[in-house]
TORKE-490380 format. One record per residue (C-alpha): residue number from 0; residue in three letters; chain; x, y, z. Coordinates in steps of 0.001 Angstrom, whole numbers, plus 500000, padded with zeros to 6 digits. Each point is the difference from the previous one (the first is absolute). Layout:
! TORKE-490380
pos/code/unit/px/py/pz
NUM/ala/A/X/Y/Z
...
***
This chain:
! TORKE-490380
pos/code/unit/px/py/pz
0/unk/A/137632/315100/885547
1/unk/A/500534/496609/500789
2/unk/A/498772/497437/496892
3/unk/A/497077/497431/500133
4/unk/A/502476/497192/499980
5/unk/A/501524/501567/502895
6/unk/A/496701/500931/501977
7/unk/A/499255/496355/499221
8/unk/A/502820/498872/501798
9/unk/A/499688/502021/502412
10/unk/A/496392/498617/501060
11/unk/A/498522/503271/498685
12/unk/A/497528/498546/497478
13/unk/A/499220/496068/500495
14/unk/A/501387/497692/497791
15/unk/A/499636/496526/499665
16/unk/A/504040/499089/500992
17/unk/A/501437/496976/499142
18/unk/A/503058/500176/501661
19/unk/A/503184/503135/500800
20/unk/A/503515/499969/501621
21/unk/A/501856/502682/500960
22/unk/A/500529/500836/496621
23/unk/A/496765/499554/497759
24/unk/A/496614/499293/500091
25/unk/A/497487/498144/498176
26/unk/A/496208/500310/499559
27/unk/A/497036/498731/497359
28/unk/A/499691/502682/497322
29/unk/A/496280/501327/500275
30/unk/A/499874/500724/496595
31/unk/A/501362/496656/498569
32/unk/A/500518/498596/496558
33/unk/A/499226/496315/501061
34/unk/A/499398/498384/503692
35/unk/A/503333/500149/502447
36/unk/A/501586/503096/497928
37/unk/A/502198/500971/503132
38/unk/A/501937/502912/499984
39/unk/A/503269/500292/501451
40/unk/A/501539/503510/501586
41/unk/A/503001/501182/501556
42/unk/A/499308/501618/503413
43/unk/A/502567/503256/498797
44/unk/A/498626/501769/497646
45/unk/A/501645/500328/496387
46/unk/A/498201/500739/497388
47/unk/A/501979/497797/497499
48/unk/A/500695/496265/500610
49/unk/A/503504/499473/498227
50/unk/A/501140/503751/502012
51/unk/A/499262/497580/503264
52/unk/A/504087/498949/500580
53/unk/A/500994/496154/499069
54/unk/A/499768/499384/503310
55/unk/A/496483/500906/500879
56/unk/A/498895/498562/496145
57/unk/A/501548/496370/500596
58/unk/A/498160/499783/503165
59/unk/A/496696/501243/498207
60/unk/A/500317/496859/497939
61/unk/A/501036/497866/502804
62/unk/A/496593/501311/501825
63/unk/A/498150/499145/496976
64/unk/A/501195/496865/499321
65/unk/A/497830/498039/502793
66/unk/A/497007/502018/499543
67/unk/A/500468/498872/496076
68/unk/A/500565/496635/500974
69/unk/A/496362/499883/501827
70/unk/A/498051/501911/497350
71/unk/A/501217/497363/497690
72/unk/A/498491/496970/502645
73/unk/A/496777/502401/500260
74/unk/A/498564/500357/496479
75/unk/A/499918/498158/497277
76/unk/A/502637/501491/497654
77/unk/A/503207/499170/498088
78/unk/A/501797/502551/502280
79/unk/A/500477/502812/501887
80/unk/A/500795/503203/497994
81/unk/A/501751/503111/500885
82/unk/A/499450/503449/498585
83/unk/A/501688/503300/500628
84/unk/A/498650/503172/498872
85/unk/A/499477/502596/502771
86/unk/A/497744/502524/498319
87/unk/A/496747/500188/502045
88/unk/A/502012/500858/503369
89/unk/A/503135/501660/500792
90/unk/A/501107/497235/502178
91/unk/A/502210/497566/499148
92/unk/A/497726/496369/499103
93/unk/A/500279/496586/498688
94/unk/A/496833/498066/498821
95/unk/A/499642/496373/500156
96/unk/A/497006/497927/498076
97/unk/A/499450/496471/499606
98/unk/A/500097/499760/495908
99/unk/A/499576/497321/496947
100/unk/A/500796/502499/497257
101/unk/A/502162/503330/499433
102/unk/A/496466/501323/499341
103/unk/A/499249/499494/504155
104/unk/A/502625/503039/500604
105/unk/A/498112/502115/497774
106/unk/A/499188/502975/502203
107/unk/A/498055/501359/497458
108/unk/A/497324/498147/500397
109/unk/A/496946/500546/502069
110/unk/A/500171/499188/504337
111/unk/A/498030/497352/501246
112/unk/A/498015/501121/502472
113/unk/A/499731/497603/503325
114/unk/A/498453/500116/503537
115/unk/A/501410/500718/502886
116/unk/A/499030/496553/500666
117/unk/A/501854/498483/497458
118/unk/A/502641/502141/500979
119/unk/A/500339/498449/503313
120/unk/A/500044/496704/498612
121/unk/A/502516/500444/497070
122/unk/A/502373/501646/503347
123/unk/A/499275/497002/501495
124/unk/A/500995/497579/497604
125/unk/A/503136/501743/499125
126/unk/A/501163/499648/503608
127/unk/A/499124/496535/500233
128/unk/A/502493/499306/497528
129/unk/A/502927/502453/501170
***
């Protein structure tokens, strides 16, 4: 059976997508830490990120690297973080949060819970600054 990630991707269950290439795809988390935590997929599906080959993990980071770049210009933050940890679905994942401390990559801590409205807007503001 085909993942979430990769029913997301393939238009099964709506997301709100930020931007994919042949190769990846990127949508808002729905069950984010802070505002603009975007999550970041491979379109095969591997259920470990570092057994993706070199290839397909460089150009993971080169896809992330603009959609970093305009989290950064769309919240107020010191940066945008990265985290790795691939335990809530079998499909490969990379999350990316605009943060001011270590603490802001604390998935630990409880979700924030926001609208589909706010949604929409927090989409839209990324792309304005991709």
């Amino acid at each position: 059976m085909a993942s979430i990630f990769t029913q997301i991707i393939q238009g099964d269950i709506p997301s709100y997508k930020i931007i994919e290439d042949d190769n990846f795809y990127a949508f808002l988390d729905i069950f984010p830490l802070v505002k603009g935590h975007t999550l970041l997929v491979p379109k095969i599906e591997v259920d470990n990120l570092f057994d993706l080959d070199l290839e397909t993990l460089n150009k993971l980071f080169a896809f992330a690297q603009p959609i970093a770049k305009a989290i950064e210009k769309s919240f107020d933050c010191n940066r945008c973080g990265i985290s790795v940890i691939g335990l809530e679905v079998p499909h490969a994942h990379m999350h990316l949060l605009p943060i001011n401390t270590a603490d802001d990559l604390n998935f630990t801590r409880k979700k924030i819970e926001v609208s589909p409205e706010e949604m929409e807007l927090t989409k839209k503001l990324i792309l304005s600054n991709l």
